[in-house]
C-alpha positions as CSV (number, residue, x, y, z in Angstrom):
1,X,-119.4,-100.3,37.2
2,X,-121.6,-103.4,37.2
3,X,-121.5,-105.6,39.7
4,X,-122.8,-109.2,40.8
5,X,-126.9,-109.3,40.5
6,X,-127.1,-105.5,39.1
7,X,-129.5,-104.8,36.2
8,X,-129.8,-102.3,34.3
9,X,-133.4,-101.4,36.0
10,X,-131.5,-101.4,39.3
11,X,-129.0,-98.9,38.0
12,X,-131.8,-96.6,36.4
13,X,-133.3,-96.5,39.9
14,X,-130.2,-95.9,41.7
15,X,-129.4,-93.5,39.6
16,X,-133.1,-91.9,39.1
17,X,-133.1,-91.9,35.5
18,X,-135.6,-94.3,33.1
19,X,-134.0,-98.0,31.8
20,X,-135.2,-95.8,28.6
21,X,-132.8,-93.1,28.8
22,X,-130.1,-95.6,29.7
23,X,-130.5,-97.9,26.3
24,X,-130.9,-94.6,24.7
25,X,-127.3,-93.0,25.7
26,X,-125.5,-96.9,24.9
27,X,-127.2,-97.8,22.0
28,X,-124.5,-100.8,21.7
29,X,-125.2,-102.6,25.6
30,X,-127.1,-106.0,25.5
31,X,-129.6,-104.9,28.5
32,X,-129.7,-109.0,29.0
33,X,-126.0,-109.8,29.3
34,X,-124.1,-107.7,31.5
35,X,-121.0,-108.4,32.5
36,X,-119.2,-107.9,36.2
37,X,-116.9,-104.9,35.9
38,X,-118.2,-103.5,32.8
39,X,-118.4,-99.8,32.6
């Protein structure tokens, strides 16, 4: 779940994967608008 001042390069680090492999498995997420509680 996102939450304030997470990006998605935060959550690939968290999460030890690449920002590349994230865009790749949600190929419909904006990586420059997230929103607070989005999934």
């Amino acid at each position: 779940m996102i939450r304030p001042g997470d990006t998605l390069y935060k959550i690939a680090l968290s999460h030890y994967v690449s920002l590349a492999s994230i865009l790749a498995a949600n190929p419909g997420i904006n990586p420059n608008y997230l929103s607070v509680g989005q999934r």
